[in-house]
VEXDREN-2710 file (C-alpha; in Angstrom, 1 decimal):
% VEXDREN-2710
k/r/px/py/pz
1/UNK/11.3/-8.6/-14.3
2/UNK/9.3/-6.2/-16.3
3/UNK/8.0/-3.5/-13.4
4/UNK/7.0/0.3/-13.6
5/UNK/8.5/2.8/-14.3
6/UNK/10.1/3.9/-11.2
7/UNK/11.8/1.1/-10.1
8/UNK/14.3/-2.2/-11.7
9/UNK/12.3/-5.6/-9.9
10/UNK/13.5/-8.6/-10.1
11/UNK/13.1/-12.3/-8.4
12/UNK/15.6/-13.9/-6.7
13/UNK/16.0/-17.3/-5.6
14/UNK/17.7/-19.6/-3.1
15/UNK/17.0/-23.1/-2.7
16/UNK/13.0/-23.7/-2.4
17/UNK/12.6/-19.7/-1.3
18/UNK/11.7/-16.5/-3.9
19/UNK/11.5/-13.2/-3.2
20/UNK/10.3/-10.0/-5.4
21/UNK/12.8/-7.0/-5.0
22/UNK/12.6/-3.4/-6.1
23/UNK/15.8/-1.5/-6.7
24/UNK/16.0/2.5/-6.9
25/UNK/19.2/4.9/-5.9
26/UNK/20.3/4.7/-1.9
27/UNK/18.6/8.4/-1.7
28/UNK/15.1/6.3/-2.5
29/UNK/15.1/4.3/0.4
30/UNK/12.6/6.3/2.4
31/UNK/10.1/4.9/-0.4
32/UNK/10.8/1.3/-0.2
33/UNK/10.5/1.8/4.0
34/UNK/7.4/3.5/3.3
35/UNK/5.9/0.9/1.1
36/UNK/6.5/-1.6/3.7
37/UNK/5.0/0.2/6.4
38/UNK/1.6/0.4/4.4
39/UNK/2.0/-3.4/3.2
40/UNK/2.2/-4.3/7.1
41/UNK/-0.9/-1.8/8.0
42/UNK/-2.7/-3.5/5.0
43/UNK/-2.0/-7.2/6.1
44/UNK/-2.8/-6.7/9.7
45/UNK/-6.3/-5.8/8.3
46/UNK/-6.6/-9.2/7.7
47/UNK/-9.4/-7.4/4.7
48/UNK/-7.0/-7.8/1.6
49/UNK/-4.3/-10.0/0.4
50/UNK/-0.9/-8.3/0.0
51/UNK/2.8/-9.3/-0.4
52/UNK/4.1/-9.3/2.9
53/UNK/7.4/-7.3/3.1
54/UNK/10.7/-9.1/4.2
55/UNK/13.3/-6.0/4.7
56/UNK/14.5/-3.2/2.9
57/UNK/18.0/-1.3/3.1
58/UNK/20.9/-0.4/1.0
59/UNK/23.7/-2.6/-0.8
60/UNK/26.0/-2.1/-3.5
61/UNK/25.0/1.8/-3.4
62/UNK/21.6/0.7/-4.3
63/UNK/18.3/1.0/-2.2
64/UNK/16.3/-2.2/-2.2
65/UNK/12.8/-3.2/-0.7
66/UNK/12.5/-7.9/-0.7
67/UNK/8.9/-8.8/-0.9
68/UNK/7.5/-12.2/-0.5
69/UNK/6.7/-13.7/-4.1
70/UNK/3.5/-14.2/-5.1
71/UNK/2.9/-15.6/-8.6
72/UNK/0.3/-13.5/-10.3
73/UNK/-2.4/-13.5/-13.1
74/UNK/-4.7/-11.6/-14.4
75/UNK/-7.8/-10.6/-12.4
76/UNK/-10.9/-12.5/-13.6
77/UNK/-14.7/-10.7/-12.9
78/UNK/-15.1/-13.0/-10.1
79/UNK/-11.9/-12.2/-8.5
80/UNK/-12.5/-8.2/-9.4
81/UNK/-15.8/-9.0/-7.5
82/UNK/-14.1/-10.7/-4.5
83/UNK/-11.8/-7.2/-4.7
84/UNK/-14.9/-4.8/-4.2
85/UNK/-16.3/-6.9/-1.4
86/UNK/-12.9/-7.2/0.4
87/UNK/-11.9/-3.1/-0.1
88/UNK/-15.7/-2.7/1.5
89/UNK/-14.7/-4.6/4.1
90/UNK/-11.1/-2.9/4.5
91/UNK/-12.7/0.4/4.1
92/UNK/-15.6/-0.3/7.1
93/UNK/-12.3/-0.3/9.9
94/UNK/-12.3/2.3/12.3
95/UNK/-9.1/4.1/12.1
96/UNK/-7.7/7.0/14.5
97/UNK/-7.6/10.1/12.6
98/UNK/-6.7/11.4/8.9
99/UNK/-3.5/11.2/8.0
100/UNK/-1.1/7.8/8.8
101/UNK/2.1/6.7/11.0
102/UNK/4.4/8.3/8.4
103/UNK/4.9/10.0/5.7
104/UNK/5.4/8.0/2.2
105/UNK/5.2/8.4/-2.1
106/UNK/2.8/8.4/-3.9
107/UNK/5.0/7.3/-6.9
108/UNK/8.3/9.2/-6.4
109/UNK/6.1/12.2/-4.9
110/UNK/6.4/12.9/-1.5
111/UNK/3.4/12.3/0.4
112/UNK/2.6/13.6/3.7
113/UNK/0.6/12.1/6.2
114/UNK/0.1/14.6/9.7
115/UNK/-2.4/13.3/11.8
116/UNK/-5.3/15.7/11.5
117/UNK/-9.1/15.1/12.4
118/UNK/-10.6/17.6/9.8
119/UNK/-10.6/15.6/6.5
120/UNK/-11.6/18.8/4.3
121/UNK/-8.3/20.5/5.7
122/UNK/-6.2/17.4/5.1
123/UNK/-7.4/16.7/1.6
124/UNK/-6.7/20.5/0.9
125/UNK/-3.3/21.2/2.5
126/UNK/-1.2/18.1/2.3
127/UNK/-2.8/16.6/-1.2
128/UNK/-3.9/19.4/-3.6
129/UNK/-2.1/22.2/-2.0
130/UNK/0.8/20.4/-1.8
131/UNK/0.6/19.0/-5.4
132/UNK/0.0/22.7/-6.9
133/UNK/2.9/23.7/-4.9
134/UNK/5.1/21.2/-6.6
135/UNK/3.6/22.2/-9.6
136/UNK/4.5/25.7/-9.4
137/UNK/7.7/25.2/-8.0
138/UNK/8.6/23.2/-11.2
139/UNK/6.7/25.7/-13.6
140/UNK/4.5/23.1/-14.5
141/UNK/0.7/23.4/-15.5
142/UNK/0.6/27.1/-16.6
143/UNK/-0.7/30.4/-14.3
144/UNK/-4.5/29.4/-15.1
145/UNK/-4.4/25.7/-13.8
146/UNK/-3.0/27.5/-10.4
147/UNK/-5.2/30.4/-10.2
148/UNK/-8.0/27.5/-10.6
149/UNK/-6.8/25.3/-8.5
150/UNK/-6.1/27.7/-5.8
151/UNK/-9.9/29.0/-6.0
152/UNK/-11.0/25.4/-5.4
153/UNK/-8.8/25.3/-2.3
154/UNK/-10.3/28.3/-0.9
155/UNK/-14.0/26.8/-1.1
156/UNK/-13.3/22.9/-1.5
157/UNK/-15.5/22.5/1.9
158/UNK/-18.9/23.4/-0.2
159/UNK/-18.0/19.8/-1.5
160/UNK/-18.7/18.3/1.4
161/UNK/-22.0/19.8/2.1
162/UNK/-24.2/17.3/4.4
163/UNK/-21.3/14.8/4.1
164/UNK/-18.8/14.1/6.7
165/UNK/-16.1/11.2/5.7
166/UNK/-14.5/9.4/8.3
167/UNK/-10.9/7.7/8.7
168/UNK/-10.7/4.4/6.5
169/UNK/-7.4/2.8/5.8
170/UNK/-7.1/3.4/1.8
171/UNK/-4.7/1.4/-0.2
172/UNK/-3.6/5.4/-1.8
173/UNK/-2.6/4.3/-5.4
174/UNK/-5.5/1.8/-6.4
175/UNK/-5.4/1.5/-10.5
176/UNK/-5.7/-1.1/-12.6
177/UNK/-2.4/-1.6/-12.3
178/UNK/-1.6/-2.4/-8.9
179/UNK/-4.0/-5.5/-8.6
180/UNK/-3.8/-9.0/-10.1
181/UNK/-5.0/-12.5/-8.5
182/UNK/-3.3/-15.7/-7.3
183/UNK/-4.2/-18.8/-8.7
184/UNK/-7.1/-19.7/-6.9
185/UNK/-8.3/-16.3/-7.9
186/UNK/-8.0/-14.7/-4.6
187/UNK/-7.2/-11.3/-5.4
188/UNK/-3.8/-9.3/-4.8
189/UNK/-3.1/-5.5/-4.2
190/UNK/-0.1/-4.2/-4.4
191/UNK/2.5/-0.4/-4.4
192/UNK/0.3/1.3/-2.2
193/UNK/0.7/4.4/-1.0
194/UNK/-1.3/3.9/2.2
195/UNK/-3.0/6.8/4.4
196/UNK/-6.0/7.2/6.7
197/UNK/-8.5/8.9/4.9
198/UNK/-12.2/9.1/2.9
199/UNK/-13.3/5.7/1.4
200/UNK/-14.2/7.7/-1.4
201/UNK/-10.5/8.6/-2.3
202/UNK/-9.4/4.6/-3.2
203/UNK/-13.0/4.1/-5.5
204/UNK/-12.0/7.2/-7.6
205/UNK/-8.6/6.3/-8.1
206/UNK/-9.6/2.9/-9.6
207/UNK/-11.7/5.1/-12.1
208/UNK/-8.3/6.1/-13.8
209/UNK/-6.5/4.7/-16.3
210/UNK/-8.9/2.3/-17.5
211/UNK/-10.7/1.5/-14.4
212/UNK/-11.9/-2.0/-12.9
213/UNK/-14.5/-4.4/-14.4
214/UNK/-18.1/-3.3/-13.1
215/UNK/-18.8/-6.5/-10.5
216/UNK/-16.0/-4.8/-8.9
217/UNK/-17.9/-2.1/-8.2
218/UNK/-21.1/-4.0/-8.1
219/UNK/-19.3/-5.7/-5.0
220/UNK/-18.5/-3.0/-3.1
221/UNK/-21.9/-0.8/-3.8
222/UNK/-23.9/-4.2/-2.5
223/UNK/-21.0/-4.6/0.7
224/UNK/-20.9/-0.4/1.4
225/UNK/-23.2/1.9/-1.1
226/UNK/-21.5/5.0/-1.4
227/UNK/-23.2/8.7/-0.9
228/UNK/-25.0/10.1/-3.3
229/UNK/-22.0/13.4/-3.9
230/UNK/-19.2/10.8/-4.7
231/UNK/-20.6/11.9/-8.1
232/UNK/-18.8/14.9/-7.8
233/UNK/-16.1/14.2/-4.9
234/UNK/-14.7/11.6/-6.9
235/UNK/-13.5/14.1/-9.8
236/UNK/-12.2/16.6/-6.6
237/UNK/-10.0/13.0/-5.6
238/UNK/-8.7/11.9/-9.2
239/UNK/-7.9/15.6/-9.6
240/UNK/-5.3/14.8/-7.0
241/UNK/-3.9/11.8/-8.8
242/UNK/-3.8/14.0/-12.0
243/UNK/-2.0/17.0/-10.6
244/UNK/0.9/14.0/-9.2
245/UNK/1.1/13.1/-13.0
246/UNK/1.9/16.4/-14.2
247/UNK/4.3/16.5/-11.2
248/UNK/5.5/13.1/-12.7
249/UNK/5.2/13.2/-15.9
250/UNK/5.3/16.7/-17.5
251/UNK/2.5/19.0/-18.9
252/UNK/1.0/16.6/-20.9
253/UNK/-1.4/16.1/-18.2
254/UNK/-2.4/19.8/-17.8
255/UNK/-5.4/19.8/-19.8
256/UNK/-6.9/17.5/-17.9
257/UNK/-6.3/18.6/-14.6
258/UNK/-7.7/22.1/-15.6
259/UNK/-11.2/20.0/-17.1
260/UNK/-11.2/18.6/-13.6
261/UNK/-10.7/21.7/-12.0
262/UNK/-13.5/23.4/-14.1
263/UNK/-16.0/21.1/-13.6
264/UNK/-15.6/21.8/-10.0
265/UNK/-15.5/25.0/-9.7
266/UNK/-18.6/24.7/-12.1
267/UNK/-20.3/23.0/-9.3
268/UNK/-19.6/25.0/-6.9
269/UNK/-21.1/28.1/-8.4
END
């Protein structure tokens, strides 16, 4: 099957049973094992529909993660609305802390998950200080995208002024992409990359690459209005999404990463 572009997918079938399985090198298997565990934290929500995982392992050489095969279709606005009113209703869950069970990917990225009960030092150690150190380390984005993006680190918590998240359990990865419906139109989300963290995190990301139909977020303002400074937050979270491009994908993404980090720091004063 046509898939991203990280993994080869594929369906396979015996007698009345299919499955969906993802294939990537044996070193890749802490990805697939990942995956699953965020798929199992999602379905025991009960909030959101998800493929539930089978097994994962290696054969042949070859990592592999068997999902349970769900046949997919476009999203229509109904189901995009059914979406915003059921990640409202996955993000209103208590959850324990910041952070998650394990560490995953977001993509091929590493991404850690410590437990932590300060989300402003979370978000700034273990996503954009972690993604800037990648960066470097790689010699991508250029000296003034780091000397930026290590000032916003150093005063990231005047974003947060009279605003205090707490834990929700975020799908990680939610773009246009990773969502489709079944068809009774029940919708589907899919290749998270799962963590504890602010609600806030998961709207932005659908903002990317070409974002979700409005009664999506028509829903979701009606089932759980957001605060007032997601305005501004939600460039400070797609920032983070941006930077794991440019980890990715190469410096193409660079200019818009340092826009992002401008209009921050702009804001900040």
């Amino acid at each position: 099957m046509g898939g991203g572009c990280i993994n080869a997918a594929t369906v396979v079938e015996s007698g009345q049973a299919r499955y969906f399985v993802k294939i990537n090198r044996a070193e890749r298997l802490w990805i697939f094992e990942g995956e699953a565990q965020g798929l199992k934290a999602l379905a025991e929500s009960s909030a959101v529909t998800v493929p539930t995982p089978v097994c994962s392992g290696i054969s042949a050489g070859d990592a592999f993660l068997v999902l349970q095969y769900l046949s997919l279709r476009p999203a229509s606005g109904a189901s995009a609305a059914a979406l915003g009113a059921k990640l409202a209703a996955l993000h209103a869950l208590p959850q324990p802390c910041f952070g998650f069970e394990t560490d995953n990917a977001i993509g091929s990225t590493p991404q850690p998950n410590p437990r932590c009960d300060d989300w402003v030092e979370f978000f700034r150690r273990y996503r954009l200080e972690h993604q800037l150190g990648l960066a470097n380390k790689a010699g991508r984005g250029g000296s003034a995208l780091l000397l930026k993006g290590a000032r916003l680190c150093d005063r990231i918590g005047g974003l947060f002024a009279g605003y205090a998240p707490v834990p929700s359990l975020l799908h990680g990865d939610l773009w246009s992409g990773n969502y489709a419906a079944l068809a009774d139109g029940d919708p589907v989300i899919f290749d998270p990359a799962v963590y504890w963290g602010d609600r806030e995190a998961d709207l932005a990301m659908t903002e990317l690459f070409g974002g979700f139909p409005r009664p999506f977020y028509d829903a979701y303002a009606e089932a759980f209005p957001l605060d007032p400074g997601y305005r501004v937050r939600g460039t400070l979270y797609k920032l983070y999404h941006v930077l794991n491009h440019l980890n990715l994908f190469g410096s193409g993404y660079s200019r818009q990463a340092e826009d992002m980090l401008d209009r921050l720091l702009a804001e900040l004063g």
